[in-house]
PyMOL Python script that loads the backbone (N, CA, C, O; Angstrom):
from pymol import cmd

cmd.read_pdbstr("""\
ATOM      1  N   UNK A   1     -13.817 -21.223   6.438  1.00  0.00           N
ATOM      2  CA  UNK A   1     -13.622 -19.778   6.472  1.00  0.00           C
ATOM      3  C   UNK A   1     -12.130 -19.484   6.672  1.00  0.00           C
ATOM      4  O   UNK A   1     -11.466 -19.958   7.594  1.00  0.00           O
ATOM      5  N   UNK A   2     -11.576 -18.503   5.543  1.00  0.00           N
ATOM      6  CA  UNK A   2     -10.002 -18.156   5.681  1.00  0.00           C
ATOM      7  C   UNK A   2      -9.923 -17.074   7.239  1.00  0.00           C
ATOM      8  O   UNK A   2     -10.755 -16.237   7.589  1.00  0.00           O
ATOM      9  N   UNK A   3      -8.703 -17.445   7.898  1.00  0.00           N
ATOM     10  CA  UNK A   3      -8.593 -16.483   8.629  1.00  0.00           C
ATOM     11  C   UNK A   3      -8.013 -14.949   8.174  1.00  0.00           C
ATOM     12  O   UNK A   3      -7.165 -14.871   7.286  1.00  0.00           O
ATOM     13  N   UNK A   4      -8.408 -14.036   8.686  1.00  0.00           N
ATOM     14  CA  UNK A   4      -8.226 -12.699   8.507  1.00  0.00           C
ATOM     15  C   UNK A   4      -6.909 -12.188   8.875  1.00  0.00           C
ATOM     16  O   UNK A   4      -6.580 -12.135  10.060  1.00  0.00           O
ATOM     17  N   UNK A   5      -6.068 -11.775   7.853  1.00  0.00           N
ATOM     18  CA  UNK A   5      -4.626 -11.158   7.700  1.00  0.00           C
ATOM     19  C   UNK A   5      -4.631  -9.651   8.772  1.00  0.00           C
ATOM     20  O   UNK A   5      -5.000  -8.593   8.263  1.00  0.00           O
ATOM     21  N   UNK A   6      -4.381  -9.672   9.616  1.00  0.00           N
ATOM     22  CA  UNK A   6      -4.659  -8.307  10.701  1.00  0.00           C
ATOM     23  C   UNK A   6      -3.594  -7.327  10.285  1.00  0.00           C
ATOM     24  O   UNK A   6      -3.566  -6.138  10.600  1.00  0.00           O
ATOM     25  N   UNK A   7      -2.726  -7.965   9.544  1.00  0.00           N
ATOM     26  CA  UNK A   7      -1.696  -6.545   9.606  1.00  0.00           C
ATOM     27  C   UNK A   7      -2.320  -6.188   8.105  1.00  0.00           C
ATOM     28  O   UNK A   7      -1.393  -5.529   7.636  1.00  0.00           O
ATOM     29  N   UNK A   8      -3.392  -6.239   7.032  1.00  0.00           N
ATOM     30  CA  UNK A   8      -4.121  -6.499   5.993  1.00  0.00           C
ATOM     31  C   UNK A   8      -5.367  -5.350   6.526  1.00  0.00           C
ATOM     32  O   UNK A   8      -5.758  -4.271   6.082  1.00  0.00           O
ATOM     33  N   UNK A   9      -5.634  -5.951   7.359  1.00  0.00           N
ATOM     34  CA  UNK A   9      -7.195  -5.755   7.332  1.00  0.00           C
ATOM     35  C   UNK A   9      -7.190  -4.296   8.540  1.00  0.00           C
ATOM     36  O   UNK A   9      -6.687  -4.110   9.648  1.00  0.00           O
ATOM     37  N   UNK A  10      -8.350  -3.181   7.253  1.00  0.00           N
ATOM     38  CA  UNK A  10      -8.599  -2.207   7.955  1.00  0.00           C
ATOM     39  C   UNK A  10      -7.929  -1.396   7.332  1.00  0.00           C
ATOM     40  O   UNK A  10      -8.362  -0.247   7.244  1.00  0.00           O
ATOM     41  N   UNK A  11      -6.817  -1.707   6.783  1.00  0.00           N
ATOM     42  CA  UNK A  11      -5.701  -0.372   6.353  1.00  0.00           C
ATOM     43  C   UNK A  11      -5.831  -0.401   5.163  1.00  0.00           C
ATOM     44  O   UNK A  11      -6.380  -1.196   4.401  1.00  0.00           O
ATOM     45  N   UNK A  12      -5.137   0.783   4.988  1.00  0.00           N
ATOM     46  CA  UNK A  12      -5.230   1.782   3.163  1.00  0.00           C
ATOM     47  C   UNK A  12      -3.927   1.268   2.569  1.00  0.00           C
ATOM     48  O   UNK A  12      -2.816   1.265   3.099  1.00  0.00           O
ATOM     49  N   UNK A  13      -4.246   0.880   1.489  1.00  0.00           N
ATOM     50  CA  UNK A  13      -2.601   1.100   0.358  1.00  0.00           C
ATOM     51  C   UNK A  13      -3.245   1.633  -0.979  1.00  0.00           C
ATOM     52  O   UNK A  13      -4.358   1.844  -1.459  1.00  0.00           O
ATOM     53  N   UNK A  14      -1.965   1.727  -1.292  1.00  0.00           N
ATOM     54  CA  UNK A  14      -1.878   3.112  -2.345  1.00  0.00           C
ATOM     55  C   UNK A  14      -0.461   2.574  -3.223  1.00  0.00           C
ATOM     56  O   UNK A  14       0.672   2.755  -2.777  1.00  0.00           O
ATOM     57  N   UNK A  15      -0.796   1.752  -4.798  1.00  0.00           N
ATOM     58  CA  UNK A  15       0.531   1.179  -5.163  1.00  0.00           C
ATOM     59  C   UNK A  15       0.758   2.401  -5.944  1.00  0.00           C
ATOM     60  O   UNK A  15      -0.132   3.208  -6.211  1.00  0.00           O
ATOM     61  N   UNK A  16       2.177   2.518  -6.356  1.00  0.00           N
ATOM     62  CA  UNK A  16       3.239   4.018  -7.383  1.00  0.00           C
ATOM     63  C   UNK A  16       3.994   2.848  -8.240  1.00  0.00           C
ATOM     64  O   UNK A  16       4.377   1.762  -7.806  1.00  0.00           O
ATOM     65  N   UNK A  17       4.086   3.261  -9.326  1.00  0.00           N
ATOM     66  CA  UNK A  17       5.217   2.670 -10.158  1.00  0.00           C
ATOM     67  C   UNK A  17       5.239   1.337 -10.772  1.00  0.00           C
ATOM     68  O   UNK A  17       6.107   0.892 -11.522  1.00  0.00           O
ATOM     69  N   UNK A  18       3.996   0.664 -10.290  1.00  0.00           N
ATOM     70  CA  UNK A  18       3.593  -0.967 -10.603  1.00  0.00           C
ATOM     71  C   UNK A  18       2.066  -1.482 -10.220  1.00  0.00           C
ATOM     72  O   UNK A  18       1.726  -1.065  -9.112  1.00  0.00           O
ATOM     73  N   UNK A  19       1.445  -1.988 -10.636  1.00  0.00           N
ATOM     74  CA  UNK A  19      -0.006  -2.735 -10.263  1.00  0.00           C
ATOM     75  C   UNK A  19       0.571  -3.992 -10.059  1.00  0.00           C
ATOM     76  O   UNK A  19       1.566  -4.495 -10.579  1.00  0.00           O
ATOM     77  N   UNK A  20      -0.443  -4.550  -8.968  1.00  0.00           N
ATOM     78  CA  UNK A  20      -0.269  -6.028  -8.895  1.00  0.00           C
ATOM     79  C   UNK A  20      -1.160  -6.811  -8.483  1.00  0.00           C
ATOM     80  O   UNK A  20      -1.147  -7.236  -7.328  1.00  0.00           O
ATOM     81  N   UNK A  21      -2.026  -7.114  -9.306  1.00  0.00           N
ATOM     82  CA  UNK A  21      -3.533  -7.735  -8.898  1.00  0.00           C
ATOM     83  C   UNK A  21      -3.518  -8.841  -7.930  1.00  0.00           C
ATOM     84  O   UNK A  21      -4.674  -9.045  -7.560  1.00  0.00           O
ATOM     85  N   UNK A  22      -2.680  -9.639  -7.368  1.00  0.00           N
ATOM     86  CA  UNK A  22      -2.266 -10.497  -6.739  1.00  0.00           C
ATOM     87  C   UNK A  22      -2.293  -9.999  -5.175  1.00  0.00           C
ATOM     88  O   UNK A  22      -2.872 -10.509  -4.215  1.00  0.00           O
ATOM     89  N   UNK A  23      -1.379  -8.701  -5.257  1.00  0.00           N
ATOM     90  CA  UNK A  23      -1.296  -7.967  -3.889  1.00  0.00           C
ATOM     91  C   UNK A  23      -2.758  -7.306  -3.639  1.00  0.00           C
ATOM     92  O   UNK A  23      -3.230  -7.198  -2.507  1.00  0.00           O
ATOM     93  N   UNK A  24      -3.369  -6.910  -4.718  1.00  0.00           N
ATOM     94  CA  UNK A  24      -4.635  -6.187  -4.508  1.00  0.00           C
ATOM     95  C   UNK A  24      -5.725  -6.767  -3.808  1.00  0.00           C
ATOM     96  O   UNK A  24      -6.458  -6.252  -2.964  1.00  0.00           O
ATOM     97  N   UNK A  25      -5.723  -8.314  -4.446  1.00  0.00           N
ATOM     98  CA  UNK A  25      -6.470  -9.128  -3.758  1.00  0.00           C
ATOM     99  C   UNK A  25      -6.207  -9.615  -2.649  1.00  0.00           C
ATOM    100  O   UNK A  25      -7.069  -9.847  -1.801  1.00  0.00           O
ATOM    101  N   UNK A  26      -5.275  -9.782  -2.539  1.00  0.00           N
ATOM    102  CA  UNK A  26      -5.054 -10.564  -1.260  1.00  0.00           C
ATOM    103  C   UNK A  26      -5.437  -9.375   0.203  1.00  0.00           C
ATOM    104  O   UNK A  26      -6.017  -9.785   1.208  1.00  0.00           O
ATOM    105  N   UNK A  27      -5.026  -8.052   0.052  1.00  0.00           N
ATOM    106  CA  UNK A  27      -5.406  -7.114   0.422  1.00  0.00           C
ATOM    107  C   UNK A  27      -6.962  -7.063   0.931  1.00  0.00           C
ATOM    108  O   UNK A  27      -7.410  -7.200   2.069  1.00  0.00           O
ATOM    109  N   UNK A  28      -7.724  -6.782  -0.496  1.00  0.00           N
ATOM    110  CA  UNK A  28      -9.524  -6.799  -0.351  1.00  0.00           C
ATOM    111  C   UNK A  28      -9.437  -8.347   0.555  1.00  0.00           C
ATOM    112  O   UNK A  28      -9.774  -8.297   1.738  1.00  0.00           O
ATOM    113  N   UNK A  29      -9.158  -9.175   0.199  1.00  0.00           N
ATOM    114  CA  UNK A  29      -9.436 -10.747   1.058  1.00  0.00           C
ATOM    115  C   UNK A  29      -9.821 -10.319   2.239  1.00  0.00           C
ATOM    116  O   UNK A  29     -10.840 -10.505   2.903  1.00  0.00           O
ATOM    117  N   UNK A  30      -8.572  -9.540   2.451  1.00  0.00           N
ATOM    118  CA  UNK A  30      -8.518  -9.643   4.728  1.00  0.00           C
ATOM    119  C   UNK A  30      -9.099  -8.145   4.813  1.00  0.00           C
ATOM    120  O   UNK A  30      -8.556  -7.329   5.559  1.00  0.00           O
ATOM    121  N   UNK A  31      -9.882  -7.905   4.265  1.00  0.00           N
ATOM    122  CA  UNK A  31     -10.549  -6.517   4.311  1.00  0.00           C
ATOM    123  C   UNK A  31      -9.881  -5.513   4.941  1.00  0.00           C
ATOM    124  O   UNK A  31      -9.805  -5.141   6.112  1.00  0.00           O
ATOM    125  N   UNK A  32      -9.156  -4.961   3.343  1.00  0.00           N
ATOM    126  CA  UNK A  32      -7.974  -3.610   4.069  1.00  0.00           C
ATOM    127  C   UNK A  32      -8.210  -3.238   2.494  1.00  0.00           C
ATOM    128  O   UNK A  32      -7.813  -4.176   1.803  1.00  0.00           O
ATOM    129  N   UNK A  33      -8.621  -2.391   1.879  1.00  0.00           N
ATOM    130  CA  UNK A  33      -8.575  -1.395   1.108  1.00  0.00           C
ATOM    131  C   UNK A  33      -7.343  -1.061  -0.053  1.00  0.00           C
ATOM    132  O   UNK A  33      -6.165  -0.948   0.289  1.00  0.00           O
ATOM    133  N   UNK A  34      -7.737  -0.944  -1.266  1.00  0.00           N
ATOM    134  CA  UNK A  34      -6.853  -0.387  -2.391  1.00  0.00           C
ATOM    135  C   UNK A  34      -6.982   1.362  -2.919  1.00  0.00           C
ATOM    136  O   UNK A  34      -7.733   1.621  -3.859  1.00  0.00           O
ATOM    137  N   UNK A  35      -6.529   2.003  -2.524  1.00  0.00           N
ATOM    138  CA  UNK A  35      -7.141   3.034  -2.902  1.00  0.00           C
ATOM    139  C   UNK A  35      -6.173   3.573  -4.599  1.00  0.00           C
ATOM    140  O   UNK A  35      -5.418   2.816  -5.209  1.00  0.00           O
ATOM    141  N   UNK A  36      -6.471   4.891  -4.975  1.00  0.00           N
ATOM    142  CA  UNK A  36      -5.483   5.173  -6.073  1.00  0.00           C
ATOM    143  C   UNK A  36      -4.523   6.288  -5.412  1.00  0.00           C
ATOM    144  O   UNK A  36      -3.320   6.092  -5.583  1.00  0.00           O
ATOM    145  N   UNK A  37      -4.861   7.321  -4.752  1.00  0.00           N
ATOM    146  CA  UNK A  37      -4.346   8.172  -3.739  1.00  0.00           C
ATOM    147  C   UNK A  37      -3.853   8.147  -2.684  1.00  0.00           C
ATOM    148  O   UNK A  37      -4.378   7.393  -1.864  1.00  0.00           O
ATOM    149  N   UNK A  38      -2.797   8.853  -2.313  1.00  0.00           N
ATOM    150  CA  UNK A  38      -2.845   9.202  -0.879  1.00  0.00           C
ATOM    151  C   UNK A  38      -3.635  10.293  -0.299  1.00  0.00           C
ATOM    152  O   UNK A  38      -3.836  11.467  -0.611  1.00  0.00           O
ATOM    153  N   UNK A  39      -3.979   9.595   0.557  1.00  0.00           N
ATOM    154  CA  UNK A  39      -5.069  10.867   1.554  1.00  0.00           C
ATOM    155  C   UNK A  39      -4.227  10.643   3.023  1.00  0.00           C
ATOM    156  O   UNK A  39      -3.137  10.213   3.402  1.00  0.00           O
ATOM    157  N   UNK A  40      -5.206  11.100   3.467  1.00  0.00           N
ATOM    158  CA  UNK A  40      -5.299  11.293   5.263  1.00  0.00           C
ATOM    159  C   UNK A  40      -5.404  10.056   6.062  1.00  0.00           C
ATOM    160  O   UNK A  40      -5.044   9.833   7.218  1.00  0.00           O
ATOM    161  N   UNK A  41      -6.152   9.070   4.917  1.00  0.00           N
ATOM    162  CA  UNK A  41      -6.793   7.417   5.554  1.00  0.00           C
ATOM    163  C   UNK A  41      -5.290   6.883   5.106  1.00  0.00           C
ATOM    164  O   UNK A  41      -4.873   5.946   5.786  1.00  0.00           O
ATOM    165  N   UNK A  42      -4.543   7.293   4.195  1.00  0.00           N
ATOM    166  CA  UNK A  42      -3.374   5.844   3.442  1.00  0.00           C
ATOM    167  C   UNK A  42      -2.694   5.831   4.856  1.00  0.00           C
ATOM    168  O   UNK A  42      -2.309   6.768   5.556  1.00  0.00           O
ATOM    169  N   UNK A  43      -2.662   4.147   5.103  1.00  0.00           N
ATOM    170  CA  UNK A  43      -1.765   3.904   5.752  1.00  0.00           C
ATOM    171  C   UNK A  43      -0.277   3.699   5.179  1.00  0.00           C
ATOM    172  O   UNK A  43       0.647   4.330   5.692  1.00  0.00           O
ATOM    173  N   UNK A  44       0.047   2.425   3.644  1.00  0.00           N
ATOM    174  CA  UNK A  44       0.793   2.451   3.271  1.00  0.00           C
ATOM    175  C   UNK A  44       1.141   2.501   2.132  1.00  0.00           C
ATOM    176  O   UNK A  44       0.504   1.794   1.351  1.00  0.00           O
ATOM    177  N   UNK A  45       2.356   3.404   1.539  1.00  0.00           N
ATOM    178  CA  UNK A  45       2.270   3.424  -0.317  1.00  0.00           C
ATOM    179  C   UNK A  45       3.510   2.479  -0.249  1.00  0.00           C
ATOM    180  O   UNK A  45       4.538   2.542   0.426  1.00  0.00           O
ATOM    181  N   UNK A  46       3.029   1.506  -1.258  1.00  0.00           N
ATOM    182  CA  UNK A  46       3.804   0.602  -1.896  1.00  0.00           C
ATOM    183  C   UNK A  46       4.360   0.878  -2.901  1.00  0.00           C
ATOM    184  O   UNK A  46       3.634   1.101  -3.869  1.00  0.00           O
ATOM    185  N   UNK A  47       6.025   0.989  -3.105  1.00  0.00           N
ATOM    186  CA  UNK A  47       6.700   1.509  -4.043  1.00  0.00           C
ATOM    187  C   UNK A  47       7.365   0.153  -4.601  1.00  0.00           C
ATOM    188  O   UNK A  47       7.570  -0.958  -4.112  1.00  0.00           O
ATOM    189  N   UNK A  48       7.596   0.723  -5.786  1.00  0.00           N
ATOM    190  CA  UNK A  48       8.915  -0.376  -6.832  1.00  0.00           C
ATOM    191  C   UNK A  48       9.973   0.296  -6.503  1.00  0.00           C
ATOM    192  O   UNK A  48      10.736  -0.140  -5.641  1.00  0.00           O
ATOM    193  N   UNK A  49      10.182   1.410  -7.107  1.00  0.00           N
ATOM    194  CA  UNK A  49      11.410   1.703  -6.751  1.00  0.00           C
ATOM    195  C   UNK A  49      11.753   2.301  -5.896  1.00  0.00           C
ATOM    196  O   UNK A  49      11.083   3.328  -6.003  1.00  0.00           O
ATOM    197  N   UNK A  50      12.750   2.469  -4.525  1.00  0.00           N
ATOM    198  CA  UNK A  50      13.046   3.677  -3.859  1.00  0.00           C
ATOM    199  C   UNK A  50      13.890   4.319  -4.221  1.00  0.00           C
ATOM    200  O   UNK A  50      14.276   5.087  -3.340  1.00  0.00           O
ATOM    201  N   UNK A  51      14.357   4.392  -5.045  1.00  0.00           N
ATOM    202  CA  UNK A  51      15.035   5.964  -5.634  1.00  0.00           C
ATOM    203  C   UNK A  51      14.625   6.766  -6.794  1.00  0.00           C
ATOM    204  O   UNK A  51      15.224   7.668  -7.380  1.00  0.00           O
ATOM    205  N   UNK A  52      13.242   6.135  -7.037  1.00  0.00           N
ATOM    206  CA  UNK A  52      12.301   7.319  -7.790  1.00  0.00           C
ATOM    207  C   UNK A  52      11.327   7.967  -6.619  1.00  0.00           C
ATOM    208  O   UNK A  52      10.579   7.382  -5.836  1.00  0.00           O
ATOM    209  N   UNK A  53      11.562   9.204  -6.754  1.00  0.00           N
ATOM    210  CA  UNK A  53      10.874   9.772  -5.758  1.00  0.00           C
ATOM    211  C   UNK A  53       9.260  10.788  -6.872  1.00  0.00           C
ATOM    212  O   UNK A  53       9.128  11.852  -7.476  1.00  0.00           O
ATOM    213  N   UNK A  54       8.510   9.709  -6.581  1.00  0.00           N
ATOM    214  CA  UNK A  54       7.262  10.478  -7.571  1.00  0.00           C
ATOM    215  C   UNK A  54       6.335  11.491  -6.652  1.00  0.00           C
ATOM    216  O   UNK A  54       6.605  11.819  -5.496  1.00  0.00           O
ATOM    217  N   UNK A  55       5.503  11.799  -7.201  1.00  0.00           N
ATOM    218  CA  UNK A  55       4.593  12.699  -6.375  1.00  0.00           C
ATOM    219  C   UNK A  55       4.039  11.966  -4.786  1.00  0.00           C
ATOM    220  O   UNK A  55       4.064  12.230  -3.583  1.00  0.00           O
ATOM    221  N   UNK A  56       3.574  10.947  -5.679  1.00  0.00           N
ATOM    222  CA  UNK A  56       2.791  10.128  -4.324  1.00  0.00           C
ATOM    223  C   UNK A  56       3.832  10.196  -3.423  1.00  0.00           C
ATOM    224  O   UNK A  56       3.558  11.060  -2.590  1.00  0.00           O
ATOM    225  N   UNK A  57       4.726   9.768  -3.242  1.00  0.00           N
ATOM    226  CA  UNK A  57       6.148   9.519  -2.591  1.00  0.00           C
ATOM    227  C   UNK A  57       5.830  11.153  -1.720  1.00  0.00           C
ATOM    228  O   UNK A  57       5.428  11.372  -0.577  1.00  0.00           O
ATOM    229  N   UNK A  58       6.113  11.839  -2.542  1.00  0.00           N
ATOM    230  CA  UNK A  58       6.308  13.439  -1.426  1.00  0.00           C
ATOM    231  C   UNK A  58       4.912  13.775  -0.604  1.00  0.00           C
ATOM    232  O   UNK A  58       4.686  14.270   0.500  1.00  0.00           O
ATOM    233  N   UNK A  59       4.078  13.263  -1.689  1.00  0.00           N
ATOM    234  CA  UNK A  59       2.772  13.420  -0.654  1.00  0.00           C
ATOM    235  C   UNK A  59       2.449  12.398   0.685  1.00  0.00           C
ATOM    236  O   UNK A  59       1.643  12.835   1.507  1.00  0.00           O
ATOM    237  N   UNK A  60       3.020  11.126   0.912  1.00  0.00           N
ATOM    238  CA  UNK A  60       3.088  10.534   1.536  1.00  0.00           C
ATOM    239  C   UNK A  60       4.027  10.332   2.710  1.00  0.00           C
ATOM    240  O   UNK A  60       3.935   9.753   3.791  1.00  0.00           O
ATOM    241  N   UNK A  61       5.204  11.209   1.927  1.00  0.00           N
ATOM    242  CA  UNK A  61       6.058  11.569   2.852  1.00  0.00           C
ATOM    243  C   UNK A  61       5.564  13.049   4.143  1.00  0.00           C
ATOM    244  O   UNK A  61       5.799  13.312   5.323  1.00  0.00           O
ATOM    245  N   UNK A  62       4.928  13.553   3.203  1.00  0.00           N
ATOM    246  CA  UNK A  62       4.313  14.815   3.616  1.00  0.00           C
ATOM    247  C   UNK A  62       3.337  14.428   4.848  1.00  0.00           C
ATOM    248  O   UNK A  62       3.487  15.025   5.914  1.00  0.00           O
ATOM    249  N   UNK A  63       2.217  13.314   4.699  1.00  0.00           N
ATOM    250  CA  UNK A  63       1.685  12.718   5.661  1.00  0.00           C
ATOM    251  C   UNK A  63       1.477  11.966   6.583  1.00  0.00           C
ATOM    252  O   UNK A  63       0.526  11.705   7.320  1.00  0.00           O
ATOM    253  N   UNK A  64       3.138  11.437   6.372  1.00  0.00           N
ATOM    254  CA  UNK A  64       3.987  10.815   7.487  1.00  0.00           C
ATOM    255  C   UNK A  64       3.428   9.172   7.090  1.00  0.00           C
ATOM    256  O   UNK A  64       3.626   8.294   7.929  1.00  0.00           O
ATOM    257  N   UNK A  65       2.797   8.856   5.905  1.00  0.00           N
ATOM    258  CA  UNK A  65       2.370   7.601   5.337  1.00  0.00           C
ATOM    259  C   UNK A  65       3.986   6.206   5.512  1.00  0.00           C
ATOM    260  O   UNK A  65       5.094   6.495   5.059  1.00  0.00           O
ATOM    261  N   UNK A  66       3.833   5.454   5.902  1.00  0.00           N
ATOM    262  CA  UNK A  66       4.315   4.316   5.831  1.00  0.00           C
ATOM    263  C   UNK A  66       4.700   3.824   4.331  1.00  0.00           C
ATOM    264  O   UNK A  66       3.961   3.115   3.648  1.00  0.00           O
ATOM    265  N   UNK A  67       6.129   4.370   3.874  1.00  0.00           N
ATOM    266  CA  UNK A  67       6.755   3.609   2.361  1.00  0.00           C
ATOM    267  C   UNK A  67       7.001   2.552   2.716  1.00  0.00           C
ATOM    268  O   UNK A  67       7.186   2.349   3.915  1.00  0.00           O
ATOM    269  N   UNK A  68       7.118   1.092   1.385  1.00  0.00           N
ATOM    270  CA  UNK A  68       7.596  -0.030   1.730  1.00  0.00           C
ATOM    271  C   UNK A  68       7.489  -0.417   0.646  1.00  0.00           C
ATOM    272  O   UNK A  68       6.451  -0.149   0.041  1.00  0.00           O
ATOM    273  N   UNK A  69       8.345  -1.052   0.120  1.00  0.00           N
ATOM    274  CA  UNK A  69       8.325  -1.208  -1.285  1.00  0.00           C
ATOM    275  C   UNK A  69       7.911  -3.222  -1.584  1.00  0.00           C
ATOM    276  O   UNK A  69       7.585  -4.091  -0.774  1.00  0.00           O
ATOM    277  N   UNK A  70       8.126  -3.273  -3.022  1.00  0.00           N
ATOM    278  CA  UNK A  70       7.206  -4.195  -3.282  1.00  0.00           C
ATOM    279  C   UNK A  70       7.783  -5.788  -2.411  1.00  0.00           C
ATOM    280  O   UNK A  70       6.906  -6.628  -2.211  1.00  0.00           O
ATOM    281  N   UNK A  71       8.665  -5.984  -2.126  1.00  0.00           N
ATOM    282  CA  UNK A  71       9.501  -7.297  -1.574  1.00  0.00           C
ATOM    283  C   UNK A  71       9.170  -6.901  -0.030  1.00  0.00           C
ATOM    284  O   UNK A  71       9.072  -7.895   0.689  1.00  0.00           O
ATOM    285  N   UNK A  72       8.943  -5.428   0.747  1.00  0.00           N
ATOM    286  CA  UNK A  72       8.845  -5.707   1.955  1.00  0.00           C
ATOM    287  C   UNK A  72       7.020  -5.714   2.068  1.00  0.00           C
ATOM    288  O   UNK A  72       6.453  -5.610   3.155  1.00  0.00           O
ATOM    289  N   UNK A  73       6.562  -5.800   1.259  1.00  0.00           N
ATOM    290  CA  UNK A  73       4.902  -6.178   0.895  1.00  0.00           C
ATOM    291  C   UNK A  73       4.700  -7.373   0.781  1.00  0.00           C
ATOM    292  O   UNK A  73       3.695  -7.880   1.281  1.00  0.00           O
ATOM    293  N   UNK A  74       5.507  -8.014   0.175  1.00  0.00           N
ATOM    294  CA  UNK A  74       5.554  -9.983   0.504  1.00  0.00           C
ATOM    295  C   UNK A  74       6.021 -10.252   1.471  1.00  0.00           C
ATOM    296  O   UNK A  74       5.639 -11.407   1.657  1.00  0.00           O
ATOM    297  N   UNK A  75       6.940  -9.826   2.696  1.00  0.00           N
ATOM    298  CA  UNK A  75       7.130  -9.895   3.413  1.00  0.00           C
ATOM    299  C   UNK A  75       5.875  -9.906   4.439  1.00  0.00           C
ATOM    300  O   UNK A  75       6.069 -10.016   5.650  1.00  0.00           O
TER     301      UNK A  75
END
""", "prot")
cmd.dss("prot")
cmd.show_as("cartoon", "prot")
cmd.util.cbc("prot")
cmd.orient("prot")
């Protein structure tokens, strides 16, 4: 049995600007959620770029959501 990724598991992401089936899974693995939106539940939107500021971006900013873009997600 794999152990469970805690900073993974439980929480919302929400990718802008790129898919990455790799991150998606590894995500569902440690049971933490892919959503397509930000809501009220996103914990974090994963961006490519930070100096495109897209919708999700203002809406997430708006809900005080956790940005982090794709290298501090491998991190």
């Amino acid at each position: 049995m794999s152990k469970i990724n805690k900073k993974l598991e439980n929480k919302h992401f929400v990718f802008t600007g790129f898919r990455n089936k790799d991150f998606e899974k590894e995500i569902k693995d440690n049971n933490g959620y892919v959503d397509s939106t930000v809501t009220k539940t996103t914990n974090y939107l994963v961006i490519k770029d930070k100096t495109k500021i897209t919708e999700k971006v203002k809406k997430a900013e708006e809900k005080g959501v956790i940005i982090i873009t794709e290298e501090e997600f491998k991190d």
